[in-house]
C-alpha positions as CSV (number, residue, x, y, z in Angstrom):
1,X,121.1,88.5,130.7
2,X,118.7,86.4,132.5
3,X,120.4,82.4,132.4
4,X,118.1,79.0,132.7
5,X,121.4,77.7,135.0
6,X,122.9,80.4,136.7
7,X,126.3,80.4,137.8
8,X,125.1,80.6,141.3
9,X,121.8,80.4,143.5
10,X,121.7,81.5,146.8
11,X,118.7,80.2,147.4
12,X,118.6,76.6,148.4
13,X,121.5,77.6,151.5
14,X,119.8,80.3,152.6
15,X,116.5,79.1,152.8
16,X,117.6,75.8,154.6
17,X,118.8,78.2,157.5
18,X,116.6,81.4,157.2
19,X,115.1,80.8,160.3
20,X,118.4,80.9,162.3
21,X,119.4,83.9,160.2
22,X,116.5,85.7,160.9
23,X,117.0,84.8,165.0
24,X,120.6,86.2,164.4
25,X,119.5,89.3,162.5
26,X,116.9,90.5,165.2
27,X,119.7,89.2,167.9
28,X,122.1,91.8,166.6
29,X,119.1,94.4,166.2
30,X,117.8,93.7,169.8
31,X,121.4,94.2,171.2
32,X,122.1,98.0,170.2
33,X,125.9,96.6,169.7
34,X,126.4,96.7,165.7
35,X,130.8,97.1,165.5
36,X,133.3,95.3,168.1
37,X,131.0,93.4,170.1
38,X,130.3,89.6,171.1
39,X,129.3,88.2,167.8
40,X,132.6,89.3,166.1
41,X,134.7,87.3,169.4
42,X,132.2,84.2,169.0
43,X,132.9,83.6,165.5
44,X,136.3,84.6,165.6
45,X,136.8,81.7,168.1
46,X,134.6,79.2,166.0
47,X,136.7,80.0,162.7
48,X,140.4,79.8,164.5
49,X,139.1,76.3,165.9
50,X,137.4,75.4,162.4
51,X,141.2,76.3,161.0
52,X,143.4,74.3,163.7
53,X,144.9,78.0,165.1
54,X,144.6,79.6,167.6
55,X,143.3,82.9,167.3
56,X,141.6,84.7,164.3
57,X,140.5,88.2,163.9
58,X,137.3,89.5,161.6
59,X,137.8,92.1,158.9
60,X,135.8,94.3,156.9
61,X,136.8,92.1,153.9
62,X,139.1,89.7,152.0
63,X,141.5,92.9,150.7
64,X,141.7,94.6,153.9
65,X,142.8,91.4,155.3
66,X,145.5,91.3,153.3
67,X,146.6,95.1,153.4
68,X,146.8,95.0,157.0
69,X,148.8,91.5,157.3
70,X,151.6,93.3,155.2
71,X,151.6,96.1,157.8
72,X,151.4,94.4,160.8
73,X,154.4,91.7,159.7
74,X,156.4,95.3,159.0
75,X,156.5,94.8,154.6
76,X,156.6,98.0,152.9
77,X,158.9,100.1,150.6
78,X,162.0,98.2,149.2
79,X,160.6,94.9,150.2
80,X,159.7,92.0,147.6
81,X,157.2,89.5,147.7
82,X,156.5,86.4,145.6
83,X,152.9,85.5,144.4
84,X,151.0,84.0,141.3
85,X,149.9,86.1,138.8
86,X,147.0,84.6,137.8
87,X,144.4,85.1,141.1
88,X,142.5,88.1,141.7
89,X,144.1,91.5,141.3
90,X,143.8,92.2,145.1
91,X,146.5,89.8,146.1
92,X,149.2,91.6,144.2
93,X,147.1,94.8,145.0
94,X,147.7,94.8,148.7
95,X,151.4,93.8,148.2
96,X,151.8,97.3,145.9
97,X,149.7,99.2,148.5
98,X,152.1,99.0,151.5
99,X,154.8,100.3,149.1
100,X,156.4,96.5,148.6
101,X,157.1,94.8,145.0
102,X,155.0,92.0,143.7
103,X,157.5,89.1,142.5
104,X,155.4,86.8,140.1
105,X,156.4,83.2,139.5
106,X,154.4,81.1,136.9
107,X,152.0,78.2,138.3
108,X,151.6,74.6,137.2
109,X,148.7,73.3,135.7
110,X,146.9,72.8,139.1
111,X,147.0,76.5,138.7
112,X,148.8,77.1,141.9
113,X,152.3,78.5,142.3
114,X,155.0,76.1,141.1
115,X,157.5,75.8,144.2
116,X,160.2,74.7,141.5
117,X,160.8,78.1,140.5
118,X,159.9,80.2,144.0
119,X,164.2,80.2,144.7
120,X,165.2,81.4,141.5
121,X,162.8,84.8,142.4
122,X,164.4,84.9,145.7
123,X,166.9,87.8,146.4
124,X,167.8,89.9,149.7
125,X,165.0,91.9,149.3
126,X,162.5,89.3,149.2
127,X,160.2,89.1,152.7
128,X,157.3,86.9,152.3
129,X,156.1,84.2,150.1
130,X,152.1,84.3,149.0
131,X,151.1,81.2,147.7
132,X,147.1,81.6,146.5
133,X,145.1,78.4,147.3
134,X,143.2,78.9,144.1
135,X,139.9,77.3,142.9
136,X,139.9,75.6,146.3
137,X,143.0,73.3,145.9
138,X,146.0,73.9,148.6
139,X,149.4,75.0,147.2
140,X,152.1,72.4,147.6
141,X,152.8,74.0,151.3
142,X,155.5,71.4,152.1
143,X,157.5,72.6,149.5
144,X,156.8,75.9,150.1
145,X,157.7,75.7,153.9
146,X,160.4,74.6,153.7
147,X,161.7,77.1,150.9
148,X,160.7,79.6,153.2
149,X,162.5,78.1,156.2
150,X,165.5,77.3,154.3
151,X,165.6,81.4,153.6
152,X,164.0,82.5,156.5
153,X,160.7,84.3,154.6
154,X,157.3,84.5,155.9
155,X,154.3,82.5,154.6
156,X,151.2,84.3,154.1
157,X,148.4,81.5,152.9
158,X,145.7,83.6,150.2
159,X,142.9,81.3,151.5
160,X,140.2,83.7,149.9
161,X,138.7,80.4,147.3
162,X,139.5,77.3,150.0
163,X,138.0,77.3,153.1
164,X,137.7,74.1,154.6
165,X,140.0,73.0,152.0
166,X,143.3,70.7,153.0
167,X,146.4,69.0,152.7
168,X,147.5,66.0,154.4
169,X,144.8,66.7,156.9
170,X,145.4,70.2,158.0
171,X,143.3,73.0,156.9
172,X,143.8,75.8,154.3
173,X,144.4,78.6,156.9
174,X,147.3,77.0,159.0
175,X,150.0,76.4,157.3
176,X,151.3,79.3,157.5
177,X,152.5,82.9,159.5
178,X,149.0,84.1,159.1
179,X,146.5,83.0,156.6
180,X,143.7,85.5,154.9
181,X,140.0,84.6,154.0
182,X,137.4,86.4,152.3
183,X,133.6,85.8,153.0
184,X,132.3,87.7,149.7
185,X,128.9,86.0,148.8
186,X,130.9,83.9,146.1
187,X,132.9,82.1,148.7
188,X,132.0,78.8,150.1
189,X,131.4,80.2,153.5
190,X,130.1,83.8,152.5
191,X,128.4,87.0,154.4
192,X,125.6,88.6,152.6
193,X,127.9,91.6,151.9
194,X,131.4,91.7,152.3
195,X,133.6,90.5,155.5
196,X,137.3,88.9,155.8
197,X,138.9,87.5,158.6
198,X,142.5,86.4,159.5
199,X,143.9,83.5,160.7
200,X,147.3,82.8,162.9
201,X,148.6,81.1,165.9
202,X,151.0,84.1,166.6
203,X,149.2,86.5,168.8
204,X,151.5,89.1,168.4
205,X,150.9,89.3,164.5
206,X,146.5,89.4,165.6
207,X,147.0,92.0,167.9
208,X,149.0,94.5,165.7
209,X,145.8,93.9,163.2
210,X,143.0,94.3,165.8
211,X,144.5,97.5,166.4
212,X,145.2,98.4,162.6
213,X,141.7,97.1,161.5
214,X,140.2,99.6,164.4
215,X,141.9,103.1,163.7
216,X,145.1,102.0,165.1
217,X,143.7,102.6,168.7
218,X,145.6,101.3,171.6
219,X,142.4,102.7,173.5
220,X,139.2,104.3,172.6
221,X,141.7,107.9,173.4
222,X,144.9,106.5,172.3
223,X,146.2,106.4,169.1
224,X,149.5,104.4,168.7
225,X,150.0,104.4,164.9
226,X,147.5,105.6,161.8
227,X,145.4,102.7,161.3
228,X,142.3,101.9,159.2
229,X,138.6,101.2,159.7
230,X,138.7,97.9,158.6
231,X,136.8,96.1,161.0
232,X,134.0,92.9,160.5
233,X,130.5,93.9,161.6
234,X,128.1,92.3,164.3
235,X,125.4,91.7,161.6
236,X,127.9,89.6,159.7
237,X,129.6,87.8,162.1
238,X,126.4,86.6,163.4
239,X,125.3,84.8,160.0
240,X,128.9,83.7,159.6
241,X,128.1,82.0,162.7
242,X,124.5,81.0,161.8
243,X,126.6,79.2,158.5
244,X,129.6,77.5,160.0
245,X,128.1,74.5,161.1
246,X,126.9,74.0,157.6
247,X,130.3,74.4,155.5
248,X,131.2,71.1,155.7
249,X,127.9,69.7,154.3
250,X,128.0,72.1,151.7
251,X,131.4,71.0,150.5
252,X,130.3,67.2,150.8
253,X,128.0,68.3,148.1
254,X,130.3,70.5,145.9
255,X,133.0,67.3,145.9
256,X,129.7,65.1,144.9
257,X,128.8,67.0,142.2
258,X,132.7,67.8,141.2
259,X,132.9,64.0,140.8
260,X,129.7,63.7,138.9
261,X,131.1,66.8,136.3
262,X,134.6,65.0,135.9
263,X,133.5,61.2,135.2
264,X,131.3,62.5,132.7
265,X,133.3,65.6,131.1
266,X,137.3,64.0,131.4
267,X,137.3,63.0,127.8
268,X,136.5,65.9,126.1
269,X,138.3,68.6,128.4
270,X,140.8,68.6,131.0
271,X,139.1,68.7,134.6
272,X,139.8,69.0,137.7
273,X,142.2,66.6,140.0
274,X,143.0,65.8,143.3
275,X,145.9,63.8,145.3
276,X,144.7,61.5,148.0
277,X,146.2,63.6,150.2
278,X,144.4,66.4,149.2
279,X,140.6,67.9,149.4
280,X,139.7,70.0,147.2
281,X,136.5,72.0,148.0
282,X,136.0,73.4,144.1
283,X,135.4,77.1,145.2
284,X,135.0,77.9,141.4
285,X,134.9,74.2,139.2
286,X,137.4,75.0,136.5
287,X,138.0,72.9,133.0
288,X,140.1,73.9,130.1
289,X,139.1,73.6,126.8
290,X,141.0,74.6,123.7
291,X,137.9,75.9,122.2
292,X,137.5,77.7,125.7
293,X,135.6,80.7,123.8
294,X,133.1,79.1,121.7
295,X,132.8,76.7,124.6
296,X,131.3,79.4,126.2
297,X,129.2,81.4,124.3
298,X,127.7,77.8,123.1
299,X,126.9,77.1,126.8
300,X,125.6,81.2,127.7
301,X,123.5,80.8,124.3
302,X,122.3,77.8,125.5
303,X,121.2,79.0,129.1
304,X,124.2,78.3,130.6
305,X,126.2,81.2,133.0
306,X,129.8,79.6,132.4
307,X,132.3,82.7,133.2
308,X,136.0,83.2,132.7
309,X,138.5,83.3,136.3
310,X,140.2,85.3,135.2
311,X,141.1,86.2,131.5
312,X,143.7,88.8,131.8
313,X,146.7,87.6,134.0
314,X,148.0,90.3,137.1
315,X,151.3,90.6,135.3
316,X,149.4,91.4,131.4
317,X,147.2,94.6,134.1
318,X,147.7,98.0,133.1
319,X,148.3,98.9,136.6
320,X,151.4,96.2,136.3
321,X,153.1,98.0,134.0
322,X,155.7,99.8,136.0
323,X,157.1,95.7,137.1
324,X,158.4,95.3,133.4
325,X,156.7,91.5,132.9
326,X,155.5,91.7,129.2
327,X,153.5,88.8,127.4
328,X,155.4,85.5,127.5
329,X,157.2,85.8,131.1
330,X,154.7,83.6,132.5
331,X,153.8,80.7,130.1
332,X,151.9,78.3,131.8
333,X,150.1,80.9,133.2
334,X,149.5,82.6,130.2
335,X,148.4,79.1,128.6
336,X,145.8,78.2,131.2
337,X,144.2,81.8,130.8
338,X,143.2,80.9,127.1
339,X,141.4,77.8,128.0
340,X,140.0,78.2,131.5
341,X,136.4,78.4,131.9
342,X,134.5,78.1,135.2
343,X,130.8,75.9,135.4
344,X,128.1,76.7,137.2
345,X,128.7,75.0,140.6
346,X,127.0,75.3,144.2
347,X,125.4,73.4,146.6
348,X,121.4,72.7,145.9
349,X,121.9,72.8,142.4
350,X,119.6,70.7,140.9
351,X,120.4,67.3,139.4
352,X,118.5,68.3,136.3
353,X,120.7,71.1,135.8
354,X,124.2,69.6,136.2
355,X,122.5,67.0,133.5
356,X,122.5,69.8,131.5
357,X,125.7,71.3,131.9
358,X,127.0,67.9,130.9
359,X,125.0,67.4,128.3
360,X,125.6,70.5,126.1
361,X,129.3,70.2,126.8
362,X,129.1,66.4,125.4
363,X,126.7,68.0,122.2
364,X,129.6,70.7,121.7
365,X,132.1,68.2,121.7
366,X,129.9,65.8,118.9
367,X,129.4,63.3,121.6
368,X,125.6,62.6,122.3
């Protein structure tokens, strides 16, 4: 279905920097060097700077990022982790696929894990803490640190939705043990395909995943444990490069027309919120509604591409099954995923059309 407002249009960011893309495309070409070369090592420096750590290493994508941090901090079979359930199935996915258990503990309304109830999920098998920086808000990491200090457990930030996001000034990314990001084209800062990249100030943890991501070569002849080919490509890197500079701009505008969707949509649904100690960088712009589904299909009848992240809950998955949750474990959770709907949102997208948005959300609600 073709929409007069599209959820997202790549076109007003690429075409402000196709020219740069197009000198880093034939840059890469030029060079014969398309895996492992200088691009990836440029913007793995610019990244780890951008983050406030100091190092960062590029991955095929968000997922692999994620798979290979639990092998490299040594989390497999008999091992426990706590996460949400309500982000992306790939979180608790890469947690089941190094043979550990995905603990769940509900969120709060922000829709990020509630730290009040990380300790009672706790027990001597637990490893690591996950907390998902969802939408493009930061977790309450203070709490969370110190939880995890207090019971000696690793932190591994889910920073796939908030690049550039932070907390008390420090960026999404280095708050904890190591941090994963995903560049899939719906990110803020995205590769025209798919990439990942990993952030930490421990270089031990970064070099047990360059070798992971890369075979598990200690050498281009030696191979020191079974490893997978996991690794971020030249072409990519160099437009991740070409669009660093730019993230920040891009989020200006995103948090300019946030504002603009919440002073004009607050009274009729629940929208978005920040602490002044906070920026949010609204990834995906979420409101909830209790008339979420005719919300909807009012607004895609309309010409509207609203979309639902993410309906079904990770615990409420058929591939869950086997972890015993069952409707009702997670309440809040399970609340927000009836009324959650996401708007279209994205930097260049026209005034007329967030005028729109606004406006048939204000005609649903009676208010003209």
């Amino acid at each position: 279905m073709s929409y007069k407002i599209p959820y997202v249009d790549f076109g007003p960011t690429t075409k402000s920097s196709k020219v740069e893309l197009t000198n880093a495309f034939e840059r890469v070409l030029d060079s014969g060097r398309f895996v492992l070369g200088e691009e990836v090592k440029l913007f793995e420096k610019e990244f780890a700077d951008y983050c406030g750590t100091k190092y960062a290493a590029g991955l095929a994508n968000g997922t692999c990022s994620l798979h290979l941090i639990f092998r490299a901090l040594g989390i497999g079979p008999g091992d426990e982790v706590i996460t949400a359930p309500n982000s992306f199935i790939a979180t608790a996915s890469a947690i089941a696929q190094v043979g550990a258990k995905p603990v769940f503990v509900d969120t709060k309304l922000d829709f990020n894990i509630d730290p009040d109830l990380i300790e009672s999920a706790i027990t001597e098998n637990t490893k690591a803490i996950v907390p998902v920086h969802l939408t493009g808000r930061i977790a309450r990491m203070n709490d969370i640190t110190n939880i995890a200090k207090a019971n000696n457990l690793l932190i591994i930030e889910d920073s796939a939705q908030s690049v550039g996001a932070e907390l008390d000034g420090k960026k999404a990314g280095s708050f904890g043990d190591v941090a994963s990001f995903s560049f899939h084209p719906l990110k803020n800062l995205h590769a025209f395909g798919d990439a990942g990249i990993v952030t930490s100030s421990k270089i031990d943890v970064i070099t047990e995943l360059n070798m992971l991501k890369n075979h598990g070569l200690q050498d281009r002849s030696t191979c020191a444990q079974w490893g997978l080919n996991c690794r971020l490509d030249e072409m990519q890197a160099a437009f991740l490069s070409v669009q660093l500079p730019q993230l920040d701009a891009w989020t200006n505008e995103r948090r300019r027309i946030a504002e603009f969707f919440n002073k004009n949509l607050s009274e009729v649904v629940d929208t978005p919120t920040e602490s002044k100690n906070e920026k949010h960088v609204y990834q995906t712009y979420v409101i909830r509604s209790d008339r979420r589904d005719k919300l909807k299909e009012y607004l895609n009848t309309n010409g509207v591409e609203a979309l639902i992240h993410y309906p079904i809950p990770i615990h409420l998955q058929p591939a869950a099954r086997y972890l015993n949750y069952k409707k009702g474990s997670f309440p809040v959770v399970e609340k927000l995923s009836n009324e959650i709907l996401s708007l279209p949102l994205y930097p260049g997208m026209p005034t007329q059309h967030q005028e729109q948005v606004v406006s048939l959300i204000l005609k649903f609600y009676g208010i003209k």
